[in-house]
N, C-alpha and C positions, 0 to 999 in steps of 0.2 A: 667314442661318441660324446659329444658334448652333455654335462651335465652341471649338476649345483659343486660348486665350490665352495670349502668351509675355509673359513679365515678369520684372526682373531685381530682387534685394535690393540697395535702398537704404540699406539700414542696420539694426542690432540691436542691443537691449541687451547682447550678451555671449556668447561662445560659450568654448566646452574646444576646446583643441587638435587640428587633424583633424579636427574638426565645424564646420566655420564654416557662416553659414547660408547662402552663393554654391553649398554641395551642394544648395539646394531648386529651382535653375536648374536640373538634370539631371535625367532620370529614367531611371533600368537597372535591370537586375537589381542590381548589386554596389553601388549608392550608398550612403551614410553618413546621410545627413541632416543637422540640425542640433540639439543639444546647447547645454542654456545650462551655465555655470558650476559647477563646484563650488560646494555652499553658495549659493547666489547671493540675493538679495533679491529679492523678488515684487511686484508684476509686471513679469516679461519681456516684451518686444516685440520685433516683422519689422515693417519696413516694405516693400512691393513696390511696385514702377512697371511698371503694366503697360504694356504698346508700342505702347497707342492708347488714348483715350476710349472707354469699350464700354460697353454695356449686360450687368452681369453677368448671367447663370442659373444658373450651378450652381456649387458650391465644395466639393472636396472637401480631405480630411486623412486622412493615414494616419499613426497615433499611432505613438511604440516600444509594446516586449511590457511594458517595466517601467518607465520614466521617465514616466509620463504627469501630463499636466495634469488636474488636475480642472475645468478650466472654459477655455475659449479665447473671447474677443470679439474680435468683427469690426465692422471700421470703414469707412467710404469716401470720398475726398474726390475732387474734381474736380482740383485741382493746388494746387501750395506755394506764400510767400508767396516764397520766395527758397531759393536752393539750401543743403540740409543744415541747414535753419531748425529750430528744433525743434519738435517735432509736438506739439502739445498737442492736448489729446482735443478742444477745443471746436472744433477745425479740423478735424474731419473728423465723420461723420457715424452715429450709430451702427444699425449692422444689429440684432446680436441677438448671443446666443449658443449653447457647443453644451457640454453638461456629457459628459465622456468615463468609460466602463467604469474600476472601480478591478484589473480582471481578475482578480480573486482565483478566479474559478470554472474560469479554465482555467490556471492557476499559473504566471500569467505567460509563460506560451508563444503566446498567438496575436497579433496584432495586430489594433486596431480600427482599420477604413475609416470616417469619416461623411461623408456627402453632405447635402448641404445645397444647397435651392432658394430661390432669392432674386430679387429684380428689383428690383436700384440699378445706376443710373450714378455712374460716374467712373475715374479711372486710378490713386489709391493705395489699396492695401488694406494696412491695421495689423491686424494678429494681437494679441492682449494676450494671454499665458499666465499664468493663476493659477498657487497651491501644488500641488505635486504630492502626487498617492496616496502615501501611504506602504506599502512593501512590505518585505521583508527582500533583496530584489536593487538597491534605489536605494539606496545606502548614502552615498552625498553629497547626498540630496532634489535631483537634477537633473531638468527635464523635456524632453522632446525632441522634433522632429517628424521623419518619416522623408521626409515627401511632400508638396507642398500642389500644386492642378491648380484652375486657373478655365478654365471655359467660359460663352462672350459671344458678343454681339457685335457689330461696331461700331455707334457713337452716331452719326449723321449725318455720316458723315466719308466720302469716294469714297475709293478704290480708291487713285489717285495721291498723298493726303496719309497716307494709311495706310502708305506703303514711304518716303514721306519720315521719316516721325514711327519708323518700326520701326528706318532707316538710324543717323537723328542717334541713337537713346538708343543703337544697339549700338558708334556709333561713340563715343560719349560717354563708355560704360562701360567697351569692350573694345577699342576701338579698331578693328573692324569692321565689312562691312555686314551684312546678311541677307539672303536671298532668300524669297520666298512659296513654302512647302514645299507650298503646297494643302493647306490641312488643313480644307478646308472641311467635314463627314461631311451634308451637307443629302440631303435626301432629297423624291423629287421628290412634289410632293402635298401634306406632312408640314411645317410653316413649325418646328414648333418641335424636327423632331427632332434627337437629338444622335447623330453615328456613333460605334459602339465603338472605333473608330481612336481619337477625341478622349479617353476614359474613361481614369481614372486606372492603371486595369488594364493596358493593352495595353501599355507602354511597361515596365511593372516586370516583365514575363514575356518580353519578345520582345529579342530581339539588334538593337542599335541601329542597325547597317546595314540586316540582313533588313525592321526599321521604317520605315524610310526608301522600301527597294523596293517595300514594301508600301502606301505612302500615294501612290506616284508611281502604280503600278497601278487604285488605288482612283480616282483623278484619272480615269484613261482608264478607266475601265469606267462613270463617272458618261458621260464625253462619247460615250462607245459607246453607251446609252442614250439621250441627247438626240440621235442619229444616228441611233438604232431600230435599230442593228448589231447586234443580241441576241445571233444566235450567238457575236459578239468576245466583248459584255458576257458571256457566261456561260464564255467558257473564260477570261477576266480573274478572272470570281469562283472559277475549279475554284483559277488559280495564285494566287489569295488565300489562299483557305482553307488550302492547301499551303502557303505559306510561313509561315503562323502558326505552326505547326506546328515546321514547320523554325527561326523565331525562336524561338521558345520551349527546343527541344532545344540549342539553342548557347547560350541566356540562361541554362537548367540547367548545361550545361557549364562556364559561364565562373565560374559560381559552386561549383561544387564545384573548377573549378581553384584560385579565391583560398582557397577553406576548405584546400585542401592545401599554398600557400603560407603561409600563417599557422601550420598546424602544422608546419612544414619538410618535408613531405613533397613532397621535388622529383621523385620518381621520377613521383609522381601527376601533380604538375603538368606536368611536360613531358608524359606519357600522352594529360591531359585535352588542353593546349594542339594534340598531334598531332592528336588528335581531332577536335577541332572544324578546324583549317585543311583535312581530309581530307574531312569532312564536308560544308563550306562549297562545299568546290570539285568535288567531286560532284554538290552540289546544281543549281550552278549553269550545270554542264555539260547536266544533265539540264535544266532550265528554258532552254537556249538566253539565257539572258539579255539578251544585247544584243542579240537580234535582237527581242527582248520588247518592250525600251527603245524601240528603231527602230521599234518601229508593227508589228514582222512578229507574224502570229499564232500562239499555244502551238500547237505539235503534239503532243497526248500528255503531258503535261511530267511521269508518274510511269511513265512506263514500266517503271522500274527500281526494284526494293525500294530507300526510301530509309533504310534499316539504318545505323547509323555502325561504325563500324572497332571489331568486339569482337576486344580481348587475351585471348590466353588465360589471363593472372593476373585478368582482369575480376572484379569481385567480384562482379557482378551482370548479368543479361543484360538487354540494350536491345530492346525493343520498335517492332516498325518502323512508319513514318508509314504505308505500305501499309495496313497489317491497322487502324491507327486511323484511317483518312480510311473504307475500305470499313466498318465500322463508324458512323462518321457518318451516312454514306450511308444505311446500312442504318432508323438510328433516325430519319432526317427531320428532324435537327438544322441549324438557319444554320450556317456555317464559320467563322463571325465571334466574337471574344472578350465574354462576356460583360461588362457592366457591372458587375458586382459583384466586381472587383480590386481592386488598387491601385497606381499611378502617373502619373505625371504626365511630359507631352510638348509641345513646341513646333516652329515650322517655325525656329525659331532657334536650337534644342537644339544642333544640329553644330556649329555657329559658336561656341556657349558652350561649349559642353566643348570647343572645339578650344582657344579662349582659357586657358581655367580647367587643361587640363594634363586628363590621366587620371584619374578616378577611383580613392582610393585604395582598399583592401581594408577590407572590411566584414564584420567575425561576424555584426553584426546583419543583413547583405543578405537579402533576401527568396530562399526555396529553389521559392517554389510557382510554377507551372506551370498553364495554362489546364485547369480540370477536366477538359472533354471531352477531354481528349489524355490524361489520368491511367488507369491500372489502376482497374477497381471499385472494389478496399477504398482504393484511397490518395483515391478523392477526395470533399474536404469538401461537405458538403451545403451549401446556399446558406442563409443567414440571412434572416431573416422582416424585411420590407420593413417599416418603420410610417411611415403617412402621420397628417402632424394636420394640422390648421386654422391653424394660428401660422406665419405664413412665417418672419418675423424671430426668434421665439424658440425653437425647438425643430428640431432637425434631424427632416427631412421620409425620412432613412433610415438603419438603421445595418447595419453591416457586416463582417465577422470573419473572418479569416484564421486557419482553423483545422487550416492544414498540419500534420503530426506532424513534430515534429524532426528533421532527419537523414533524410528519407524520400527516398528517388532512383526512380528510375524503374527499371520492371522488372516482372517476375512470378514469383512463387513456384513451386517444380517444381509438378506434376499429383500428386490426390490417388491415395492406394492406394485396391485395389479396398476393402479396410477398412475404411479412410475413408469412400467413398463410403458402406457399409453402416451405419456406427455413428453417419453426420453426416447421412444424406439427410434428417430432417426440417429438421433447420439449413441444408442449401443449398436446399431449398424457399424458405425464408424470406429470408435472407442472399445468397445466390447463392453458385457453385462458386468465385467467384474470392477470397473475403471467406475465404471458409471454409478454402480453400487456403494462403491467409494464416496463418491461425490453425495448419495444422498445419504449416507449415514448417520445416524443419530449419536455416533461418537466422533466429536470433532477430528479426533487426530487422522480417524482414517479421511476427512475428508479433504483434512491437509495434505494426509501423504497425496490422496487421488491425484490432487493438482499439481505437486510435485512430480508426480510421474509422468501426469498431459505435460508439464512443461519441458521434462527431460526427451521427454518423444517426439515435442514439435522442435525439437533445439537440435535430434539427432535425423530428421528428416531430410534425407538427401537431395543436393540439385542435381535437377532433373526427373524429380518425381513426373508424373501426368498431373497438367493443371489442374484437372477435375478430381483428382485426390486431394491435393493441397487444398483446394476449395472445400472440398467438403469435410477435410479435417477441421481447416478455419471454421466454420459452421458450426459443428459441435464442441470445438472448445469455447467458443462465446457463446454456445448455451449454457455449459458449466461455470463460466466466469458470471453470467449476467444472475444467478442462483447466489453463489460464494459471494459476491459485492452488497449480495442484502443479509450475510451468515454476521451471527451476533459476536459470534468468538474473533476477536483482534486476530489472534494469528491468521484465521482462517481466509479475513479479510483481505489482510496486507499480502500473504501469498496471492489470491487474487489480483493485487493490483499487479506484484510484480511479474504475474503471465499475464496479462493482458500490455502490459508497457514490453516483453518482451514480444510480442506479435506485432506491435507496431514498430518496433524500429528494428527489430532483428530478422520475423520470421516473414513478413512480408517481404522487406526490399529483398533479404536474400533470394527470395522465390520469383521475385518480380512480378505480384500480383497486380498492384499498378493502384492508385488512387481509389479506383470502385470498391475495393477491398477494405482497402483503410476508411473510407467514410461510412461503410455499411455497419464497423468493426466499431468505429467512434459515436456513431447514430444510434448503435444498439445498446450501448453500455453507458452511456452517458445520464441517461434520463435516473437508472440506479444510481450513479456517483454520485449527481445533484442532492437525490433523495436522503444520502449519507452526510450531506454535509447540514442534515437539519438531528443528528442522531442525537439522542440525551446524553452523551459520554462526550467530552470537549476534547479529548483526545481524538476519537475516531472522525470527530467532525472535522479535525486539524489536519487530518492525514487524508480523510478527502479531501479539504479545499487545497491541502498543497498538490495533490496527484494533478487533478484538473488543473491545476495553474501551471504544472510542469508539463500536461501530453499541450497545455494550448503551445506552448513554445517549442513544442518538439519540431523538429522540422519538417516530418512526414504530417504534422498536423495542421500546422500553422499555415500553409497557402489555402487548406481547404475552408475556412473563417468558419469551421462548425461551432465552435464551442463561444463563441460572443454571441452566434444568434441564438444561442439557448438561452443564453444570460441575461438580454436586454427583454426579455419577456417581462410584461405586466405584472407586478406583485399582486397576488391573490389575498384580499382581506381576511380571507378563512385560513390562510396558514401557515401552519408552525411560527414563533419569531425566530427558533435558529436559524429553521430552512431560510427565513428571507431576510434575515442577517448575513447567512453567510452566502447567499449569493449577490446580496447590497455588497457586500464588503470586497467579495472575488472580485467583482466588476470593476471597481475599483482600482483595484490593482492592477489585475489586468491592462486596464487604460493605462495607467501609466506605461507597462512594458511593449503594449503594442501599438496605441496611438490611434489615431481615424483612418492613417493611409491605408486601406488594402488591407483590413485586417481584420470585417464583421463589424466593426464597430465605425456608426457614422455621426456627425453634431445632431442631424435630427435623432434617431433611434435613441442613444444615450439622453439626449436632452428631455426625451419623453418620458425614458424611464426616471429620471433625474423629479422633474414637475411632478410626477404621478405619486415619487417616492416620498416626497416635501406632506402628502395629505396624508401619509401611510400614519396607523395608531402608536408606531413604537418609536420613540424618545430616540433609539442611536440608531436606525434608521432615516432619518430626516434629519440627524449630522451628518451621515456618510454622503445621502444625499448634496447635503450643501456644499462637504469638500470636491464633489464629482463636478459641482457646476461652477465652482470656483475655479479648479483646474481645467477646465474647458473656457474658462472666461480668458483665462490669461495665455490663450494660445487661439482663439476664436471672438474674440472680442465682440461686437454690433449684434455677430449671426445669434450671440446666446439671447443676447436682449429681446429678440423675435418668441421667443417660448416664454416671455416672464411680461408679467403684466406692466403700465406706467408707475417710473418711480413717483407718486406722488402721495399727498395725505393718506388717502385710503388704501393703499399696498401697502403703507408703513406702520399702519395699526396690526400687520400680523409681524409676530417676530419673526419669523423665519426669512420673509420678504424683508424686513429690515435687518436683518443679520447680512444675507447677499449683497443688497445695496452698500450698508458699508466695506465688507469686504470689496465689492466694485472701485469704490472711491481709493479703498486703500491700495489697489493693483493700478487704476490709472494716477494716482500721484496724489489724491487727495490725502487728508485730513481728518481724525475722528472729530477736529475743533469745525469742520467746515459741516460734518454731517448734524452735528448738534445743535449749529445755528440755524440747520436748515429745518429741525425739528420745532425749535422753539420759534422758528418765524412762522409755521404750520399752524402749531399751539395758539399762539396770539390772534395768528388771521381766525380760527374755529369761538375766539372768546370773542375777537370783537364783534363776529357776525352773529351769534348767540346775545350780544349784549344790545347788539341794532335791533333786532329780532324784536326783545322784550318791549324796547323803546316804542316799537309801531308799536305792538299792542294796547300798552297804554293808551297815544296816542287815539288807536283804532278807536277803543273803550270812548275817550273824551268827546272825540266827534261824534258819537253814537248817540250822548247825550246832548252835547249843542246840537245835533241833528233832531233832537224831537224836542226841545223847548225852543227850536227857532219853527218847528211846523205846529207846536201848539202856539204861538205867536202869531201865525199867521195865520190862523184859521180864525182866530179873536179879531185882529184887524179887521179881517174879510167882513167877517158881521157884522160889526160898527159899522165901517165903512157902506155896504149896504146900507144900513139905516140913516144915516145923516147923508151921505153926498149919494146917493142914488142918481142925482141929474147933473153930478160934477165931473166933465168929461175928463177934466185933468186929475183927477186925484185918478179914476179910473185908470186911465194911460200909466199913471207913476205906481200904483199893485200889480199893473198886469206884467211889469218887468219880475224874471225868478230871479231869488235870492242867490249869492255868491259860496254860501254854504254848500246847498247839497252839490254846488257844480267841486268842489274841494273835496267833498266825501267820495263823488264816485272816481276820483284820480286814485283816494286810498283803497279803495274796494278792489280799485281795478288794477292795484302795486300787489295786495294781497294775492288775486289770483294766480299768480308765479310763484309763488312760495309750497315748498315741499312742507307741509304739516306734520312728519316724523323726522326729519331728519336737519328740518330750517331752513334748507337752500334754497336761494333766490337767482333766478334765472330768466332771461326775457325770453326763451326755450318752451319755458314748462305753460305749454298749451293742456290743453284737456290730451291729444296727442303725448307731447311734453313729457306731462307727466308722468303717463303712463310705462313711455320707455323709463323715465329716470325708475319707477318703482321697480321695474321688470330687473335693471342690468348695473344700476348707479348709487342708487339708495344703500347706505353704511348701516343705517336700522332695517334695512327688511333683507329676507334673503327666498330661494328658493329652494323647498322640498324636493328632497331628488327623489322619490317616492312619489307623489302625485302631481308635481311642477308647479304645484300653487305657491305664489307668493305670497310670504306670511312676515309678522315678527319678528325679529331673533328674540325678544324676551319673550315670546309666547309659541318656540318651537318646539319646545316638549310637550306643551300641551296640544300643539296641534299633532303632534305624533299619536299621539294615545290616546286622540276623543276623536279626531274631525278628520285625518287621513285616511285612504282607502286603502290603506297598507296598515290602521290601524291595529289590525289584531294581529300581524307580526313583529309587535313590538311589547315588551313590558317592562317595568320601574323599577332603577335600581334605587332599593330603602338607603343605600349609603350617598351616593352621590345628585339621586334625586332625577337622573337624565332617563329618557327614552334607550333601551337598547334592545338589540333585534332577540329573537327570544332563543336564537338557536346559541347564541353566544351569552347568554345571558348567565347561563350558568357556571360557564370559568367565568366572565366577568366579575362574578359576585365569589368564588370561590378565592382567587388572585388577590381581591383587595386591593388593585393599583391603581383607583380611580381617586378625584381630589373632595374626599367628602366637604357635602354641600350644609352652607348654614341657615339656620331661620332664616323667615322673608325680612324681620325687623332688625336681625343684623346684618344681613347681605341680600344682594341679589347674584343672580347666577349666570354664567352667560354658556348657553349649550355649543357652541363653537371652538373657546379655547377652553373650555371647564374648568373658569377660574370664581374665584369669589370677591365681589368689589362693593364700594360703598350702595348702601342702603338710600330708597325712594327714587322717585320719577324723573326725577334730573337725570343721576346718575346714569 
């Protein structure tokens, strides 16, 4: 019956220090693997002897997360011509090969198991490793293996030349014998089965002792069976099952002990090491153990919660094999470790690692643990099995190790009854424990939670029932749209990357269709937005790049959801990052997507663009101006439609003369052309101000010849009366009017065209006239956008805060002297970013651009 094969390395192209490849002899939790070279030249090769002539069936490899090969060939020969001879390919026989994941899809965090079925004889097998993946975590192009496990078995060979042949190589190698650990897994009936004892799994998750007890058990419950002892055989299989368990919770242990040696945390490690020797010794008090060994039968052997020793600094509470074996029970599940692990085991394992010294610490050692003994949310769905036709060239399974980093054992506290009310369609779907997950008050479980939803919707099979897939979609974006507002970075960024993995992976795969994905972008987006105003510059960074990457995705980009979020009106009330960084996304956006078909049109941009120009913050109204500068030079006329006449009075705000020159400099002009055109402005405002004065004067002088030419006349008149009273000519030559006042009312009537605050002369400015010019034309007056009276601009603060009917939602800032609205008045005054204001007798104040300029009534 096919079983594990022990075999030792006979030699390799090369390894890095601490990885030699004698680590593929062992299989634990904490093992190393081997590691070829820095830099090293391709191809690498293992040569293995295995400890008999066998008929291989099965070969398995458990890759690293980041050094992998892209292609591994396997080889097989019968035996060498001469010891350490060098192996040339035509001396051994070739299998096939297996091309490995480059794991970009889970970033580098999970490991790939493949299994590969085959049927060659012989006892050396050569590995050849091609180039490796390139990633941004192999920074020396090294490749590595963590595992390799054959299962065979023997070619024509009995029983007695089998422990001669296993004797001389261990003594050849290690100086050693072996003994036959029975690792037979055959099953009675079954010629080709393989037991989960043998599988690469069981050996990388179980405690290498607990292993050992567990395959000597296994022994006797097969000869219990060929005995028909059933009842033995079934209380052998209850203390199987049970001790998996138990290896497994010491396998977890020994490895969070070395992760806490690694980081110097001794407190831990003595913790973990109490732990587990407390544990152990409990356990095996409660299994009677020797009396097990002895043939005597288990009484009971759980009698007792088998709980481990919780500290009360524990960070996490421990979940007892009780409640997970009653549970087993419960669902009808074997006891037995699935084949879908990773590790690898021999019955000469002890004897080599006794040889080879302890195992050193491992960051890379594997943290994962036999599903069924896992919490709901921690554990990984099992990976989709693929069988082909091709024995020798295609591996016949692949296999993925999709533990969440750092995940321990435990459960998150019980939801509130709130919870329960605001989540019950999500724990319908998800379950109470997943969900529990997600709202726990300790980030990490609510990481793992997501890591779990994501490994679940990633192992969701086609051809699920639409209305399952729909309603899984449903509940994982009520968990994503919660995690996208979580304060904790990691918690965050796992979010993003299941929500980016439902739109380009779990959707199309399903073929939910467009409805799906905008329901999926419509729900989540208004949170992402929200993030990109956060106080941390990092998280704001990692939102605005997620949104700038799903707009370009291609399952998002026809749907233009994400520009008509963006071209939305800036809200004076808030945040500056929040409308920083959506001024700024827009932006860019534009540039990658353009006006065609895209959400984005000249008018909507140009709106938000004008709107932005009036916004309070300083680098908002330059993003502004590069938006409309870059719409100028590809929209030319249509932009001039949104912006007022280039003339005098557009040019008095900088911002409108900042654009006008940038205009001139994109059609071809000149900074010399714009400056003439200012100073010929300048000149026109001085002479018409200098004419101005002139009438007045003027005005003033005829005011006076006007009343000593009618006190003149009134003197004549009375003379005149009194001497020629009967002289009809003198009469005839007074009753002609003076040439005066016909002069005075020409300037009376020049005057009434004239704008009195502002000087402009106009043959326009009627009573009508004038009224428009004050309403929409006039440079000194403006309109309250508050009660629409036109006022001032030097008398706009005061009309805010005495004479407005919005009066009393304004109050004084002491530093800069302006009207501001009261609900903002206090970061106003708290920020300090305002332009403090000076006395009236050294300046005056202008409340529009809140500058400080020359003193008195001219100015």
């Amino acid at each position: 019956m096919p079983h594990k094969i022990g075999f030792v390395v006979v030699s390799s192209s090369g390894h890095e220090d601490g990885f030699n490849a004698k680590e593929l002899m062992v299989h634990a939790p904490t093992v190393n693997g081997w590691r070829s070279p820095r830099f090293c030249q391709f191809p690498q090769e293992i040569v293995l002897q295995m400890v008999e002539r066998c008929r291989v069936r099965k070969l398995q490899l458990l890759a690293h997360q980041y050094m992998i090969s892209s292609k591994i060939e396997f080889y097989i020969s019968d035996s060498l011509p001469e010891y350490f001879a060098p192996y040339q390919a035509e001396r051994f026989r070739r299998l096939g090969y297996v091309s490995l994941c480059d794991n970009e899809k889970t970033g580098c965090k999970a490991r790939e198991l493949k299994s590969v079925y085959v049927d060659a004889v012989g006892q050396f097998l050569k590995l050849i490793f091609h180039k490796n993946h390139v990633n941004r975590y192999n920074l020396y192009n090294q490749v590595a293996l963590v595992a390799v496990n054959i299962i065979g078995d023997p070619e024509n060979c009995s029983d007695e030349s089998n422990i001669t042949s296993r004797e001389k190589l261990i003594d050849h190698y290690l100086g050693q014998s072996s003994e036959d650990s029975g690792l037979d897994g055959s099953y009675i009936g079954k010629p080709d089965y393989i037991s989960p004892l043998d599988d690469l799994a069981f050996d990388m998750y179980q405690d290498p002792e607990v292993a050992q007890i567990i395959r000597k058990l296994d022994e006797r419950k097969r000869e219990a069976v060929q005995k028909e002892r059933y009842d033995h055989a079934k209380k052998l299989k209850q203390a199987i099952a049970d001790l998996q368990k138990v290896g497994e919770r010491l396998g977890r242990y020994d490895v969070e002990k070395r992760c806490a040696v690694e980081r110097e945390d001794y407190d831990l490690a003595k913790e973990k090491k109490q732990q587990m020797e407390q544990y152990r010794t409990k356990v095996y008090q409660q299994l009677e153990l020797h009396d097990l060994l002895d043939s005597q039968m288990i009484r009971k052997p759980f009698d007792l919660p088998l709980a481990p020793i919780v500290h009360s600094n524990s960070p996490r509470p421990q979940k007892s094999s009780q409640s997970l074996l009653h549970r087993e029970e419960q669902a009808g599940e074997k006891p037995c470790a699935e084949p879908a692990k990773a590790q690898l085991h021999s019955p000469l394992n002890v004897k080599l690692q006794a040889a080879m010294g302890p195992p050193l610490p491992a960051s890379d050692s594997l943290t994962k643990i036999n599903v069924d003994l896992l919490p709901y949310d921690e554990r990984p769905l099992p990976a989709v099995l693929k069988q082909q036709g091709e024995v020798y060239v295609e591996p016949e399974k692949v296999e993925e190790d999709l533990v969440p980093k750092g995940s321990t054992a435990g459960e998150p506290e019980p939801l509130t009854e709130k919870a329960l009310r605001e989540a019950s369609s999500t724990i319908d779907v998800l379950g109470e424990t997943l969900v529990a997950g997600a709202y726990s008050k300790t980030w990490s479980y609510r990481e793992d939670a997501l890591l779990s939803l994501y490994n679940r919707l990633m192992a969701t099979p086609v051809g699920t029932p639409k209305e399952d897939l729909k309603n899984l979609l449903r509940a994982a974006i009520f968990l994503i749209r919660r995690a996208i507002k979580d304060l904790v970075p990691s918690v965050f960024q796992t979010s993003l990357k299941l929500l980016k993995m439902i739109i380009t992976q779990y959707i199309p795969k399903h073929k939910l269709g467009k409805p799906e994905t905008t329901v999926t972008v419509e729900k989540t987006l208004p949170n992402l937005l929200t993030r990109t105003g956060d106080s941390s510059a990092r998280l704001r960074i990692i939102a605005s790049n997620f949104i700038q990457e799903l707009a370009l995705c291609k399952e998002i980009k026809p749907l233009q959801i994400i520009p008509v979020h963006l071209i939305q009106p800036l809200k004076q009330n808030s945040s500056t990052h929040l409308a920083m960084s959506q001024t700024d996304l827009l932006a860019r956006l534009l540039k990658d997507l353009g006006t065609e078909n895209s959400g984005f049109t000249v008018d909507n941009v140009m709106r938000f663009s004008v709107s932005a120009l009036e916004h309070r913050i300083f680098e908002i109204r330059e993003i502004a101006i590069k938006i409309i500068l870059d719409m100028y030079k590809k929209h030319r006329t249509l932009i001039l439609e949104y912006l007022p006449a280039d003339d005098g009075n557009a040019r008095k705000n900088i911002l409108y003369k900042t654009l006008f020159e940038g205009f001139a400099k994109i059609d071809g002009g000149t900074t010399m052309t714009m400056e003439a055109q200012r100073k010929a402005t300048e000149e026109a405002e001085k002479q018409k101000k200098e004419e101005v004065k002139v009438l007045q004067v003027q005005l003033a002088a005829l005011r006076e010849m006007q009343a000593e030419a009618q006190f003149e006349k009134e003197k004549e008149s009375d003379m005149g009366k009194m001497k020629n009273q009967d002289d009809p000519r003198k009469k005839a030559i007074h009753s002609n009017p003076p040439d005066v006042p016909d002069d005075h009312a020409s300037v009376a009537n020049y005057l009434d065209y004239l704008c009195i605050f502002c000087g402009e002369r106009d043959d326009s400015f009627t009573e009508e006239g004038l009224d428009l010019h004050y309403w929409k034309h006039c440079p000194m007056l403006t309109r309250c956008e508050h009660c629409k009276q036109v006022v001032e601009i030097a008398s706009l603060t005061d009309h805010l805060l005495t004479e407005c009917d919005k009066r009393d939602d304004f109050g004084k800032c002491h530093r800069c002297c302006e009207a501001i609205l009261k609900e903002e008045l206090p970061r106003h005054i708290k920020i300090k970013a305002c332009n403090p204001a000076r006395s009236e007798k050294l300046a005056n104040r202008c409340p529009l651009c809140h500058e400080n300029f020359t003193p008195g009534e001219e100015s």
